[in-house]
LUMTIMI-327835 format. One record per residue (C-alpha): x negated, y, z negated; chain; residue number from 1. Coordinates in steps of 0.1 Angstrom, whole numbers, plus 5000, padded with zeros to 4 digits. Layout:
BEGIN
   xx   yy   zz mol seq
    X    Y    Z   A NUM
...
This chain:
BEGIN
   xx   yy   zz mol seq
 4974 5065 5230   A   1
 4981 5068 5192   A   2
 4954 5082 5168   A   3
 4962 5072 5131   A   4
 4937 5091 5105   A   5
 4932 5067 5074   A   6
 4929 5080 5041   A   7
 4929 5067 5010   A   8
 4925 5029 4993   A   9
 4936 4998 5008   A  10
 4977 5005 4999   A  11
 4973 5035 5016   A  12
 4953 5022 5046   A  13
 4979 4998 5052   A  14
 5010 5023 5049   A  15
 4993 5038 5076   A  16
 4982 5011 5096   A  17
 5013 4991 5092   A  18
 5037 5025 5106   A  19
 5011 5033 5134   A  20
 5012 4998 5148   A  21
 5047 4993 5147   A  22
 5051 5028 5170   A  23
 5024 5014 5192   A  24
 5040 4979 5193   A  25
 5075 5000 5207   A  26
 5057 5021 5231   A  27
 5030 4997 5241   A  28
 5002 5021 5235   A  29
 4968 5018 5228   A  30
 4964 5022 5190   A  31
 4929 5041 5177   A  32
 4914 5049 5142   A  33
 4903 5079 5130   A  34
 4880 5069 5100   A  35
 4865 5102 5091   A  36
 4876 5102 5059   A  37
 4859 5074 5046   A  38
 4824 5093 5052   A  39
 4830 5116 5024   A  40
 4818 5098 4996   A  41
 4811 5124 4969   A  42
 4835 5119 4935   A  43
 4852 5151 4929   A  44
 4875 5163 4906   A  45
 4911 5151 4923   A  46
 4886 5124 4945   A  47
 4881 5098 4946   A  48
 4858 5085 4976   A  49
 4871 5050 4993   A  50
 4859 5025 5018   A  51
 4877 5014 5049   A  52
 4891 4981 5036   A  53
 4910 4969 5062   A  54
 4883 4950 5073   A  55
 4900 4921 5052   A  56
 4927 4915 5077   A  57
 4917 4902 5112   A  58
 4926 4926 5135   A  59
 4912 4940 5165   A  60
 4903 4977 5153   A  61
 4892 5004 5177   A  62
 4875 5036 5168   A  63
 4889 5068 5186   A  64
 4861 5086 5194   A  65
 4858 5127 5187   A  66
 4870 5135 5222   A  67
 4897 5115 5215   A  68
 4907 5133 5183   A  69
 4897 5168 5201   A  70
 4923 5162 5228   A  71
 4955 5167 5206   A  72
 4940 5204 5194   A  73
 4928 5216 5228   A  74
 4957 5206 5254   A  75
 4942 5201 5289   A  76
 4956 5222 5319   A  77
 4979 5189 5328   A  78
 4988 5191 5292   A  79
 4996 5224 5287   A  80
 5018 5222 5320   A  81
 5034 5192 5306   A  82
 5042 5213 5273   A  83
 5055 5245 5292   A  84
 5076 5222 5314   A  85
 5094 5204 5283   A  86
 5077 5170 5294   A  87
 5059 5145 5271   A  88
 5026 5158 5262   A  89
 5002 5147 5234   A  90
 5014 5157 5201   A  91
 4998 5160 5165   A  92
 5020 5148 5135   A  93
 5010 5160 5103   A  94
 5036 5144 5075   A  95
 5053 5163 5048   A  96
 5043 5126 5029   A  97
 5066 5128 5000   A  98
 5097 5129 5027   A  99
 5107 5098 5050   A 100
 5112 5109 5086   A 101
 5137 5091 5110   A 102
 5126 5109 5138   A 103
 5090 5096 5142   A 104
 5104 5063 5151   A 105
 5117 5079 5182   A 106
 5083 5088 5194   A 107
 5072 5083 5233   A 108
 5043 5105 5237   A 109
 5007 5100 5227   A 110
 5005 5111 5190   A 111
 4976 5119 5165   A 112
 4992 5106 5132   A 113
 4978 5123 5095   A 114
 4994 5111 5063   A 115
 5008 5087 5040   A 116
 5041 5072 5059   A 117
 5047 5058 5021   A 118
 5079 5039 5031   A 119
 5095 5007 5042   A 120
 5116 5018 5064   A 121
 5088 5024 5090   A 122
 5091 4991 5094   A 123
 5125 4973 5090   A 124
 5128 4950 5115   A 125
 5095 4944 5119   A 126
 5089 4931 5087   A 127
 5073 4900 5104   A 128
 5048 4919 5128   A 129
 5036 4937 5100   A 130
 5031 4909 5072   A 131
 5011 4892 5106   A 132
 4990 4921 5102   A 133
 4980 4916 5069   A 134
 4975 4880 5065   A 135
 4947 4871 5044   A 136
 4923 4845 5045   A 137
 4923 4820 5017   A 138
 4896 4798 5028   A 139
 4874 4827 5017   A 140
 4886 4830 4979   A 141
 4862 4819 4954   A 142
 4863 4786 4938   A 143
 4881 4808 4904   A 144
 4901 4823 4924   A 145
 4913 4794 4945   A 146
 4919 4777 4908   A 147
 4940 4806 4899   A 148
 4961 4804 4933   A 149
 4968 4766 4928   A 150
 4983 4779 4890   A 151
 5001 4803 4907   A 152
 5020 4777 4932   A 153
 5026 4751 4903   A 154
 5041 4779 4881   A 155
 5072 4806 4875   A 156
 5045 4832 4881   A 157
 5050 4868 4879   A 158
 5026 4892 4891   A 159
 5017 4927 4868   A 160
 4999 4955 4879   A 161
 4983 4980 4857   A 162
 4966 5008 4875   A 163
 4945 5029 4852   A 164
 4910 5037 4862   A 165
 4911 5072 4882   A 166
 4948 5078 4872   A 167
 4937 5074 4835   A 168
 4900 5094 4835   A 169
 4905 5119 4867   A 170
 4928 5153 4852   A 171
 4943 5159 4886   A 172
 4950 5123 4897   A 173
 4964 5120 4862   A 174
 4986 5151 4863   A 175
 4998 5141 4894   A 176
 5004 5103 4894   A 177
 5009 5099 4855   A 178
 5003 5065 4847   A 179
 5032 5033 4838   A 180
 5033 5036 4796   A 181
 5037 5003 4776   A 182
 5072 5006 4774   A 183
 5075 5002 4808   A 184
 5059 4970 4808   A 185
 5073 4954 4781   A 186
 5110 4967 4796   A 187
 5102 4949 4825   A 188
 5090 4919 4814   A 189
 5120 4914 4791   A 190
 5143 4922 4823   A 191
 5127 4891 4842   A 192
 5131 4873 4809   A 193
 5168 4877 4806   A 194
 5169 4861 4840   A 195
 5140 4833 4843   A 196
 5127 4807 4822   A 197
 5093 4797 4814   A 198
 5076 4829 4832   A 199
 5034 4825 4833   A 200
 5023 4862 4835   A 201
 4992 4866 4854   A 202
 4978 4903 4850   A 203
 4961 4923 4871   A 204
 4944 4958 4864   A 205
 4909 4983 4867   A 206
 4908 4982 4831   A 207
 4916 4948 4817   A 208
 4902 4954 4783   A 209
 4930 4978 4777   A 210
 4953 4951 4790   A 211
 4942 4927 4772   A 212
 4947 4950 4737   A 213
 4985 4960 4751   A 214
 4995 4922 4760   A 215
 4974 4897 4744   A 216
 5000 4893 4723   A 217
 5031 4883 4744   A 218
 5044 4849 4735   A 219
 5046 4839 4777   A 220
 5017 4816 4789   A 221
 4992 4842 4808   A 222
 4966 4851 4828   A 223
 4938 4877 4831   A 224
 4925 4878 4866   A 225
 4892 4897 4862   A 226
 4872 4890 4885   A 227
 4873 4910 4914   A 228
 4867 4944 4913   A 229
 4850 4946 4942   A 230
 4872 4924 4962   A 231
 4902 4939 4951   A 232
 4918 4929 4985   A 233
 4921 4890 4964   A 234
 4944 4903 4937   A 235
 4965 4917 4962   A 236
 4965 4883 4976   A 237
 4973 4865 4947   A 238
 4999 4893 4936   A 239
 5017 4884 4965   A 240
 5024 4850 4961   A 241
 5036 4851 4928   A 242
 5075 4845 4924   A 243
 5081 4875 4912   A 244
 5066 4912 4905   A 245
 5064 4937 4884   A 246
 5046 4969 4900   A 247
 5027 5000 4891   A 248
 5032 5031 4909   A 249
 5005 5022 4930   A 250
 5008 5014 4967   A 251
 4986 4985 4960   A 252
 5009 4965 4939   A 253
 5034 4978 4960   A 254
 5023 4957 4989   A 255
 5014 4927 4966   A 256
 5050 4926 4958   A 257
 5065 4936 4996   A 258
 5040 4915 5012   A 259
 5058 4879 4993   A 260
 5087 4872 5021   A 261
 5108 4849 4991   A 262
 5141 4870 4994   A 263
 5148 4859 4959   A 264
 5114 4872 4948   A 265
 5125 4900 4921   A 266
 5105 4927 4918   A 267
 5107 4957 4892   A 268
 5092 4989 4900   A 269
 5090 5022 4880   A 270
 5115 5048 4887   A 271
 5094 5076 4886   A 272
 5065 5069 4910   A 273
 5047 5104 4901   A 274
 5053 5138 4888   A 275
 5063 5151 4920   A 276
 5102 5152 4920   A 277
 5101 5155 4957   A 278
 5092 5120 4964   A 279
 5113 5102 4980   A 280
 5117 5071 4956   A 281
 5147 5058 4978   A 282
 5129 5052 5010   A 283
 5096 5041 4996   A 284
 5111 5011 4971   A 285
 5133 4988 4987   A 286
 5171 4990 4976   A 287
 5173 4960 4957   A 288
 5141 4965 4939   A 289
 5152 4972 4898   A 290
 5141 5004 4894   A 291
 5135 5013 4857   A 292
């Protein structure tokens, strides 16, 4: 058995989802949610309540009950015996996030699994199970949206992500995520420039009026998808089958970028993903990513 507790928005959801199922794929385990998080839905300062989202995805989700969750802090006798003996017994795995760990690959036992597991390499060589896992359903878009899809096949599309909204107007998200500055952008988009021709930039953000002020300028052909903010689930869709991608420090547009399988997708990503200098930037952004 494997207990994953999910935390967070969808990005994070599916960092955790993703690293879970690949250890239970290895092991052949039963794989069990621990959704408790998700009834806390009071904003405080540094909070910011979310839904389960991965609701979007069709996969066959399974509760863990709280006896289930209990039995990794109370060892029974067998247990206990097990743990004296040095045999496999249940474990609980609570991640120091900002550091990739090899070691939890090599996991047999059962194991009740708290954090963010923020990194690719959770998943190489399963990069195929777990972009199965999160295959979305395009029958459902909207007609707008399904316009906007079509656009994005028939054009040299590149997706940009600008994450504002709590990161912008929380204190302690923003003094601990910062937010990507226009320079950034503008960098970025002048690096894909340099190396494509006749790019149609389709934008994606929480606050697309400021986004509109920043870039409404830009001589490239572009796009304002605005229309689902409570579906946010379709941008990520649509992010990810753009040609190309330029991300914010947000696990969101990180997965609308990782989840496109073109190999000669490029995909530019800010080199300082927050203000804690501990994170491990080269595990959680593929090496051939442009950092800038």
């Amino acid at each position: 058995m494997i207990i994953v507790k999910l935390q967070g928005g969808l990005g994070n959801q599916m960092f955790q989802y993703a690293f879970a199922s690949v250890l239970a794929q290895k092991n052949k385990k039963k794989l069990l949610l621990d959704t408790s998080f998700f009834e806390n839905t009071e904003k405080k300062l540094g909070f910011t309540p979310r839904p389960f989202e991965l609701h979007v995805f069709n996969n066959n989700y399974k509760s863990a009950s709280q006896k289930n969750i209990v039995s990794f802090d109370t060892l029974s006798l067998i247990n206990r015996f097990k743990k004296k003996y040095g045999l496999r017994y249940p474990i609980k795995y609570i991640e120091d996030f900002s550091k990739y760990n090899p070691c939890l690959l090599s996991i047999k036992q059962d194991v009740y699994l708290q954090g963010y597991f923020q990194s690719y390499k959770y998943f190489m060589g399963y990069e195929d199970f777990v972009r199965h896992l999160f295959s979305f359903n395009t029958e459902a878009l909207s007609t707008s949206n399904k316009r906007i899809l079509n656009i994005i096949k028939e054009t040299n599309a590149v997706s940009i992500h600008v994450r504002r909204g709590d990161y912008v107007n929380d204190a302690l998200t923003n003094a601990y995520h910062g937010t990507c500055g226009l320079d950034y952008y503008l960098e970025a988009i002048n690096i894909l420039e340099l190396q494509y021709h006749n790019l149609t930039l389709f934008f994606f953000s929480d606050d697309m009026e400021w986004v509109k002020n920043a870039f409404g300028n830009l001589k490239q052909q572009k796009y304002f998808v605005n229309d689902n903010l409570n579906n946010s689930w379709v941008d990520m869709l649509l992010m990810s089958v753009c040609r190309h991608h330029i991300i914010a420090n947000s696990s969101f547009s990180w997965w609308g970028a990782w989840l496109n399988p073109n190999p000669l997708k490029t995909v530019v990503a800010p080199k300082q993903w927050n203000y804690n200098k501990e994170l491990d930037i080269l595990t959680l952004l593929p090496e051939e990513w442009i950092k800038v």
